[in-house]
N, C-alpha and C positions, 0 to 999 in steps of 0.2 A: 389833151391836157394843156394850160396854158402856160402861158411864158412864168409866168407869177408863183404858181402849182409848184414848177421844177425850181425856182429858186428859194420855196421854204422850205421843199425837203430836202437839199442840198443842204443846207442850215444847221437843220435838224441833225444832219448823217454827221456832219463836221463836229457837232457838238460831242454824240455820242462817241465819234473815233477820239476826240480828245479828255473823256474822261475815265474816271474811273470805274471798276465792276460795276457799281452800283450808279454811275454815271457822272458821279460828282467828281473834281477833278482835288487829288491830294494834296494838302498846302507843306510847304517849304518850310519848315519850321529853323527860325533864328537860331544859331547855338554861339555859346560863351564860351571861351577854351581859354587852356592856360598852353603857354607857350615854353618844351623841358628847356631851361637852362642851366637852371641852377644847380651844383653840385656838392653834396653832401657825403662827410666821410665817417662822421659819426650817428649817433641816436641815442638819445636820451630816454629814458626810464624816470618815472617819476610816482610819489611816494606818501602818502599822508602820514600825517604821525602828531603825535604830542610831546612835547617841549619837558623836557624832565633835568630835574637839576641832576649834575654828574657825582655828587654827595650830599647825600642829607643826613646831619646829625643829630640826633633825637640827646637833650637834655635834662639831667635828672639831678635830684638833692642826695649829697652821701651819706646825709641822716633822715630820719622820717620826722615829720612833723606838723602842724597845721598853719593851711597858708595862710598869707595875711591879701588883702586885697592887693590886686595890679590891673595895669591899663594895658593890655598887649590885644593886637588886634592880626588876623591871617591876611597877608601882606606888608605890615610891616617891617621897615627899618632899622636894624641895631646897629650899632657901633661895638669894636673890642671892648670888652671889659663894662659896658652898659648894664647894668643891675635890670634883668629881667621879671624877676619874682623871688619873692624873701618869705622866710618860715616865720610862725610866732618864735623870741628867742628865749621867751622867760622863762621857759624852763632849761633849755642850755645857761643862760647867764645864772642861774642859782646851780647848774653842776660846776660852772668856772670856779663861783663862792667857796661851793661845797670842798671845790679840788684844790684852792687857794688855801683852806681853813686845813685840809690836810696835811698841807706842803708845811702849813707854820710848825702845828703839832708834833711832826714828823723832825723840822730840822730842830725842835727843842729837844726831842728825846736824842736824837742824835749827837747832839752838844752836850749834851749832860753824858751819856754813854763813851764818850771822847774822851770828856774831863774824866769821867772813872778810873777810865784805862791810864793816864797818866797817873793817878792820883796811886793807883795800884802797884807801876809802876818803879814812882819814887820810895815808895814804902820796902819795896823789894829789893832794893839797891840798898837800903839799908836792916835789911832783915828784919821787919817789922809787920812782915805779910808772909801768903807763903805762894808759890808758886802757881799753885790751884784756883786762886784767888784772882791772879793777874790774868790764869786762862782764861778766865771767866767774865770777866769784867773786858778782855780784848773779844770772846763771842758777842759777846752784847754790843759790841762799839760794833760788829762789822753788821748784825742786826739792823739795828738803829739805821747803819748805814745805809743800808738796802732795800729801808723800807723810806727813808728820804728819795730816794732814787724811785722809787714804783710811784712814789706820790707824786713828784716833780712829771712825771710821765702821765702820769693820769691827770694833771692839769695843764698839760699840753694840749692832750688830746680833746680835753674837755673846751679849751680855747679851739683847735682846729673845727671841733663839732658846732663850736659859735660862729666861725667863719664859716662854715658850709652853708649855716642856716640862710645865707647870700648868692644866687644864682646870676652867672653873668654872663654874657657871649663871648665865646674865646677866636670870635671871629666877625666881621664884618661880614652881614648876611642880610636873609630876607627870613621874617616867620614863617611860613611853609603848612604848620597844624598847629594848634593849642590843645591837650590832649586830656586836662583839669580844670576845673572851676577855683574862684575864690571861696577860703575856707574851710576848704576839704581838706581833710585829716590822708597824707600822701605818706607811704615808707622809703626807704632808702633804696635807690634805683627803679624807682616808679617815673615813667616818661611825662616831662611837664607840660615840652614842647617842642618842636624840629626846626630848625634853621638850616639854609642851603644857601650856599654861595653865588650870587646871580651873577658873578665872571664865569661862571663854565657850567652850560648845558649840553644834553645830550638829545638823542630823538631815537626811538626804537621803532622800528617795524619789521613788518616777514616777507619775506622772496622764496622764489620757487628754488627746486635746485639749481636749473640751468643758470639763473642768474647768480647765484650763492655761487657757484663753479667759478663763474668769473671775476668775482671779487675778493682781494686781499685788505689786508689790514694797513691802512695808509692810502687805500684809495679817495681821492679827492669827492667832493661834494658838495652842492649848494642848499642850504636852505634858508624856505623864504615862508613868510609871515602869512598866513591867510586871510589873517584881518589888516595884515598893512603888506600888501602885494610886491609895493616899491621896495620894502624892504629884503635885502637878499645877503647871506652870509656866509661865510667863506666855512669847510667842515670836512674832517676826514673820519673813513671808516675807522673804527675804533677796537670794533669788536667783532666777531662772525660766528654763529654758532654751527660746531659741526655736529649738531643731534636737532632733527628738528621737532619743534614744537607743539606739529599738528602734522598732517600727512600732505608731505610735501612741501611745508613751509619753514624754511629754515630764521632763526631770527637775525636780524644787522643791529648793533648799534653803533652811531655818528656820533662825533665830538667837535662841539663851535669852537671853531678857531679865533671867532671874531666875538662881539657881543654889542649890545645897543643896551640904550637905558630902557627902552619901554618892553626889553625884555623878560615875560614873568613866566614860571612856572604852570602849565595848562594849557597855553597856547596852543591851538590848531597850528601844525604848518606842513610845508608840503618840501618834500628832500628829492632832490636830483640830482642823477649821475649819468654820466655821460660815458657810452661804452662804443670801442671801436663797431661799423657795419661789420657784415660776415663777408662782407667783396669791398673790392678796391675803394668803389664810390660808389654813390647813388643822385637820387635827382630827390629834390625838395619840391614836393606838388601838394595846393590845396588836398583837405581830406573829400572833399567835398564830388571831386573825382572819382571814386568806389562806387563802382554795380553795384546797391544793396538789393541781390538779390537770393542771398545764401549760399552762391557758388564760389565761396572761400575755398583753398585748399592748402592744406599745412605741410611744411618742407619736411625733406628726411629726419628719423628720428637724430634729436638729438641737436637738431638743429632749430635756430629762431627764425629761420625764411619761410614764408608764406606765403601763396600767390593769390592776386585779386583780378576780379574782371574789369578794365578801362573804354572806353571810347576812343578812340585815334579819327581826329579829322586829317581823308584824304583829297586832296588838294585837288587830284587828277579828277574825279569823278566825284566832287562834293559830297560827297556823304561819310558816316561815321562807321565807323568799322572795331566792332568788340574785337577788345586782345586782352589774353594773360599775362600778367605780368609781376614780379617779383617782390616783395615788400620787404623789407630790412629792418621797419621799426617805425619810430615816431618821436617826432620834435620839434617843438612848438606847436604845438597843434595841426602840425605838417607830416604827409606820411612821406616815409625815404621809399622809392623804387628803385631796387638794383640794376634790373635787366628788363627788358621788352620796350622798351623807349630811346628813343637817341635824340639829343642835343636837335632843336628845331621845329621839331616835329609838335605838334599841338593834339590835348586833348581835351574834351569835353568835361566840362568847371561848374557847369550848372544844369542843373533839369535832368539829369541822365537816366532817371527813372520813366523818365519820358520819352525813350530814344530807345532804339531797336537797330538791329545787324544792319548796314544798305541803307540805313535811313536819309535820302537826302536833306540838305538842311542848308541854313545859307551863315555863310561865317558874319559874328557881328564884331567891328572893331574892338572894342575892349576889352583888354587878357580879364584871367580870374586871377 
């Protein structure tokens, strides 16, 4: 064999001793980690819901009648005391006539019935009548009188019924529904329209028990606008119900402390509350860190810890090393880990689907 011979297969042999089963030699794959520093003692719960005003007052005529045309439109602007929609009045204005023409009638019999009884009176005093006469003529005065008084009443009433045919807002508000058309023949207590106060909304949604467990009434809260993000507003629980509404979903409602003009009724928005972890502290780490690989496991009953699988880069022998580790919650789009990590220590922030037990890898400078 020549000199030559033994130097390719020496070559050869070297190649094979340094690679892999299959002979190809395994590549070093890059990893991204985030470094635990951060510390976290709360987590946040967060919440959709719609924006509901915290009283809606539905509006109605206290006589029945037909409408006459208005301009109101659903959003809408009123002021106190703004004439909203008005009845035809012409038939109230001919009961006002009607109860005015009786009021006169009324106080003439009544004046003439008066005069009697005096008249009866003097006659009596001097024995020119007789006593039966004077009773009589004083039935009739108090008559007369009584039926002035019913008339004067019923032409009260007949004016109040002419002011009613005038709807107005007894409050500065926002339209809400319009619930009739112009023209329509409406009865007394028939809904015309709702108005709600855009100083004070609320927001309703459901929580499980556990979280309904933890919440009282005065507990703080934020919400914030879906369609304007920037927008975020100061809110406490309001309301809690103790029967729930569906199986297992107990209902909350929240009251704004605060308000903005471009606040209306229907809005998307999203409500958060911020509740102590179940341990001291925890670490704020990308979400983006979780094994998604189904091997979740849920804490004792009753409790909100749950634990996920991570990557730990170890420093001694470069490679990544699965570990369980505790979950607390979520905040800002950050998950809280209670326990299995300590202050320093790095773990894997991207690609981890792509990373396996021992996997060696080569650290790359930039945290996640």
């Amino acid at each position: 064999m020549s000199k030559w011979t033994v130097i390719v297969i020496s070559c050869f042999s070297l190649a094979a001793c340094s690679g892999g089963e299959d002979g190809s030699q395994e590549p070093v794959r890059g990893l991204k980690t985030f470094e635990i520093a951060d510390t976290e003692r709360v987590s946040v719960r967060r919440f959709p819901g719609v924006l509901e005003p915290s009283s809606l007052n539905a509006l109605s005529f206290e006589v029945g009648g037909s409408l006459l045309d208005f301009d109101l439109a659903v959003g809408q602007k009123v002021a106190t005391g703004e004439i909203v929609a008005r009845l035809d009045p012409t038939s109230l204005e001919l009961q006002v006539r009607s109860a005015q023409a009786g009021v006169a009638q009324a106080e003439a019999v009544a004046d003439n019935a008066a005069a009697t009884l005096a008249r009866q009176e003097a006659l009596l005093s001097s024995g020119s009548t007789s006593r039966a006469n004077v009773n009589n003529a004083r039935t009739d005065a108090q008559s007369a009188a009584a039926s002035l008084l019913q008339a004067q009443q019923s032409l009260a009433t007949a004016k109040e019924n002419l002011d009613n045919a005038t709807l107005v807002a007894p409050f500065d508000g926002i339209v809400n529904s319009i619930d009739v058309s112009a023209f329509q023949t409406v009865s007394s207590g028939t809904p015309v329209l709702s108005l709600y106060d855009p100083s004070a909304f609320t927001v309703s949604f459901s929580v499980n028990f556990d979280t309904a467990d933890r919440l009282v009434v005065g507990t703080p809260a934020k919400v914030r606008l879906a369609d304007r993000p920037e927008i975020t507003l100061d809110a406490l629980v309001s309301e809690l119900g103790a029967r729930a509404d569906a199986v297992s979903s107990f209902p909350v409602v929240v009251l704004l402390q605060e308000t903005d003009p471009i606040l209306k009724a229907g809005m998307a928005v999203e409500t958060s509350i911020t509740f102590p972890l179940p341990a001291q502290e925890g670490y704020s780490v990308p979400l983006s860190v979780i094994i998604r690989d189904g091997n979740a496991d849920g804490g004792p009953e009753g409790e909100s810890v749950s634990t996920v699988g991570i990557y730990v880069y170890d420093p001694a022998t470069s490679t990544v090393i699965r570990r369980q580790v505790a979950v607390g919650g979520i905040r800002e789009n950050r998950i809280i880990l209670l326990d299995g990590v300590a202050p320093g220590e790095r773990i894997a922030s991207a690609g981890v689907q792509f990373l396996r037990d021992g996997q060696k890898v080569k650290l790359l400078d930039e945290d996640g």
